[in-house]
Residue frames relative to the residue before (quaternion, step in Angstrom):
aa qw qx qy qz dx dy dz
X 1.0000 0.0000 0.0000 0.0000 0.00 0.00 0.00
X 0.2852 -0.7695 0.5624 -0.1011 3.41 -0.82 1.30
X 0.1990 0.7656 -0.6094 0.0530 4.02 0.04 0.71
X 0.4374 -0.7279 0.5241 -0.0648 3.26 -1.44 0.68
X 0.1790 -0.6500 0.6943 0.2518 3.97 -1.28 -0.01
X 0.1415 -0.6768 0.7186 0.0746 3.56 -1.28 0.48
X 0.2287 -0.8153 0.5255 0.0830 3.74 0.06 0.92
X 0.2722 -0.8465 0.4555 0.0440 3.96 0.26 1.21
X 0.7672 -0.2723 0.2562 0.5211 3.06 1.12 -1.67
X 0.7931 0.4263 -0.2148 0.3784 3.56 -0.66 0.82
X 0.4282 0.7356 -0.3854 0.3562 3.44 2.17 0.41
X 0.6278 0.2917 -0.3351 0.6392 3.75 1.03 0.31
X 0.1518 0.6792 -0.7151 0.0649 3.81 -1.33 0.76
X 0.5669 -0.4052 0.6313 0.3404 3.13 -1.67 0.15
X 0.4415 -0.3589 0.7547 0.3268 3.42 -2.04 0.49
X 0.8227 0.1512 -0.2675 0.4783 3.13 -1.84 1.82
X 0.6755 0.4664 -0.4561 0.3437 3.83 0.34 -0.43
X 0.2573 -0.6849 0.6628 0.1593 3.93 -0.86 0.38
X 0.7170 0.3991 -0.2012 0.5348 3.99 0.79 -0.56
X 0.6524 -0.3064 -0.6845 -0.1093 1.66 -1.55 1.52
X 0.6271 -0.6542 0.2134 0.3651 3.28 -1.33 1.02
X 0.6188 -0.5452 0.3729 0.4252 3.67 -1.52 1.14
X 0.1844 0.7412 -0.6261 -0.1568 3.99 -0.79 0.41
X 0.2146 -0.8193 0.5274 0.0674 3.78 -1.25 0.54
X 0.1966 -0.6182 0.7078 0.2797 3.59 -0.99 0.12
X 0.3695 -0.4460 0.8102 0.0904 3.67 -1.64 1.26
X 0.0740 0.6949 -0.7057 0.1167 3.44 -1.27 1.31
X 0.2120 -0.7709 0.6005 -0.0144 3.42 -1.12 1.21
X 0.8306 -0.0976 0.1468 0.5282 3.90 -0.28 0.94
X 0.5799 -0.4987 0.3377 0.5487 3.81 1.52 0.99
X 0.7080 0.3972 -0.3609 0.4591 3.49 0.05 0.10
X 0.6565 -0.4198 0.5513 0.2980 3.99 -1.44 0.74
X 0.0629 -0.7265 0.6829 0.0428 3.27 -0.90 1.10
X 0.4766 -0.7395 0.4699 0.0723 3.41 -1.28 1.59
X 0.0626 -0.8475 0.5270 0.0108 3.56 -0.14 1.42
X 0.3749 0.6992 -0.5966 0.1212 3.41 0.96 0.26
X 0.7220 0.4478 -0.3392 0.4039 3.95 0.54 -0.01
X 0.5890 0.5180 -0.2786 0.5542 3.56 1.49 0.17
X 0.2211 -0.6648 0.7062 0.1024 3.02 -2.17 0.11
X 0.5984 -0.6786 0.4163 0.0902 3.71 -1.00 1.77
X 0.4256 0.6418 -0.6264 -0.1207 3.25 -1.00 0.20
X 0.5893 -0.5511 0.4849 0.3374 3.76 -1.68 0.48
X 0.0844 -0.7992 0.5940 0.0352 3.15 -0.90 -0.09
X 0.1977 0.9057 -0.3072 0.2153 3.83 0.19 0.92
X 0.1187 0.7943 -0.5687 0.1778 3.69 -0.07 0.81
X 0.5985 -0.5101 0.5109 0.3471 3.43 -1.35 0.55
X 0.5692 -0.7334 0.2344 0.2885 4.04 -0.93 0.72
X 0.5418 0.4976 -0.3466 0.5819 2.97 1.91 -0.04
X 0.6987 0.5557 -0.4168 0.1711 3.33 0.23 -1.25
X 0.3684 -0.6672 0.5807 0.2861 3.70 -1.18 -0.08
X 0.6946 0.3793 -0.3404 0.5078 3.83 0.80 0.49
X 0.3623 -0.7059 0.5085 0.3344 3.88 -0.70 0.66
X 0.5480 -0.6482 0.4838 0.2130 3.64 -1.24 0.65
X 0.6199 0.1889 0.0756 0.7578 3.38 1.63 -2.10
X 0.2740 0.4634 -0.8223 0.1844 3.49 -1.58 0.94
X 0.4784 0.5892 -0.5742 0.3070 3.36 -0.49 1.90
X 0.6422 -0.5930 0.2824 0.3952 3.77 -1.26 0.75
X 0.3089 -0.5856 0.6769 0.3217 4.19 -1.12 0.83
X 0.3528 -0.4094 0.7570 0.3673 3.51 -2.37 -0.21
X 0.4999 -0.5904 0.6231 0.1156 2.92 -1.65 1.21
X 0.0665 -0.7673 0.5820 0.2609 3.65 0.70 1.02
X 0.8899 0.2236 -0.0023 0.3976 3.57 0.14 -1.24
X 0.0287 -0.8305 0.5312 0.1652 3.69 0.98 0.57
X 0.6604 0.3965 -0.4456 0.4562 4.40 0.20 0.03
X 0.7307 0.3344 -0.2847 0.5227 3.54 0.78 0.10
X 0.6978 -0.5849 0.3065 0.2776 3.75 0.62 -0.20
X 0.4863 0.7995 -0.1876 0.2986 2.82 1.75 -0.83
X 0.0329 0.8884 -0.4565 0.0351 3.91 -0.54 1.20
X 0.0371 0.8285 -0.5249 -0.1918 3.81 0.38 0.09
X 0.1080 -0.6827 0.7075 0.1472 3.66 -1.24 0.55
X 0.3117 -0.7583 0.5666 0.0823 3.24 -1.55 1.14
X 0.4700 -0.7529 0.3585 0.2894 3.03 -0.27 1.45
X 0.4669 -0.6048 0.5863 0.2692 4.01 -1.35 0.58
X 0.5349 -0.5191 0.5762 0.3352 3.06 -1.46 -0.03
X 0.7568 0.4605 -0.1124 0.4501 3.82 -0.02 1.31
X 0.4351 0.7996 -0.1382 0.3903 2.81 1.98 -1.23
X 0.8548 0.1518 0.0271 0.4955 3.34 0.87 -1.66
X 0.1139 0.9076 -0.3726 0.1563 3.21 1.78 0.35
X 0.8699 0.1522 -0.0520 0.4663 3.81 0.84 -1.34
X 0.7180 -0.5426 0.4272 0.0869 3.44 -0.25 0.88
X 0.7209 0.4139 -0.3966 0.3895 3.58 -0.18 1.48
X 0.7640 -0.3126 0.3757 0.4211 3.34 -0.91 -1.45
X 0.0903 0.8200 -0.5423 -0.1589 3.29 0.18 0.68
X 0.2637 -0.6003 0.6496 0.3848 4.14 -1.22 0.08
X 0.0603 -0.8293 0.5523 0.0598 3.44 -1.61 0.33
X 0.1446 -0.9039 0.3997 -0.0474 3.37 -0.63 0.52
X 0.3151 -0.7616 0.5464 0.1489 4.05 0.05 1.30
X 0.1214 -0.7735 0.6220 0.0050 3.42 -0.99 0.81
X 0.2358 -0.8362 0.4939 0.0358 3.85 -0.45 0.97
X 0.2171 0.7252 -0.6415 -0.1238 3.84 -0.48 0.40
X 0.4550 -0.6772 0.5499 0.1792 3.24 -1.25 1.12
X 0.6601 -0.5774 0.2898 0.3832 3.79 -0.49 1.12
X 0.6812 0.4041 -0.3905 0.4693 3.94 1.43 -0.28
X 0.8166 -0.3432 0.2649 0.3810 3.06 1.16 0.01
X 0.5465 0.6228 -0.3101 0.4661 3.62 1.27 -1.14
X 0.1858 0.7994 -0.5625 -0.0998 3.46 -1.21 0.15
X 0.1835 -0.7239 0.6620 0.0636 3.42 -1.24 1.03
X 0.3751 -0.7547 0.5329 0.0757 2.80 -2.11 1.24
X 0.2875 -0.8204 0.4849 0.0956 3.29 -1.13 0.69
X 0.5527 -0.4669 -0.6679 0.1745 1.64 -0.75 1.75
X 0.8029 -0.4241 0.3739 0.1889 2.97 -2.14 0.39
X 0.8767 -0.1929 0.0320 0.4394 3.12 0.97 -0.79
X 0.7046 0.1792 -0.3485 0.5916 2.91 -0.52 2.22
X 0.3377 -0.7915 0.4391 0.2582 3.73 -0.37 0.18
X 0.6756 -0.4375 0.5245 0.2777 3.14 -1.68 0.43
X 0.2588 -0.7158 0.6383 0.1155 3.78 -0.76 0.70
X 0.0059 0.7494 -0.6591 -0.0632 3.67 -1.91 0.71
X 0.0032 -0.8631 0.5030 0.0450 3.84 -0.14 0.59
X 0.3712 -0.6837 0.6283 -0.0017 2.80 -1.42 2.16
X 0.4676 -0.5616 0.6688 0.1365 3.43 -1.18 1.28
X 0.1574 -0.6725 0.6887 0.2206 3.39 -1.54 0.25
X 0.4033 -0.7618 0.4478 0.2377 3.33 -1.05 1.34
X 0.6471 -0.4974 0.4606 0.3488 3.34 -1.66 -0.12
């Protein structure tokens, strides 16, 4: 099993921008993975750093298609660089799979003027 990030909208921002919000597709084995029995979280830190920035819950915009949007915080996009990221699934018994599995999903803050 093979899971993935499709980036939809919101993988380049400015330093300081909250808009527009991050949205993804959670893909299992090429194919939409179905969260209608689950709950989301992000998971996000710059690629060097050793502390996460975002470790908070997405809306399942579209749970039969995969689809998750995370509204950015106030702070979120504060420092400039590379960030790695990573979707976390728990399935309503509990189990949880990451997305992707292996290696991470990538966002890139602009520094502003």
């Amino acid at each position: 099993m093979s899971t993935d990030i499709d980036i939809l909208r919101g993988e380049h921002m400015k330093q300081g921008d909250t808009m527009p919000a991050l949205r993804a597709m959670l893909v299992e084995d090429d194919s939409e993975f179905n969260l209608s029995e689950y709950t989301v979280t992000m998971k996000m830190k710059l690629a060097n750093a050793d502390s996460l920035t975002v470790d908070d819950s997405v809306t399942i915009e579209q749970p039969d298609r995969g689809i998750v949007t995370y509204d950015w915080n106030n702070g979120d996009t504060e420092m400039n660089g590379t960030y790695n990221i990573e979707f976390v699934a728990e399935h309503n018994d509990g189990n949880t799979l990451s997305f992707p599995n292996n290696g991470f999903g990538r966002v890139y803050i602009e520094e502003g003027l």
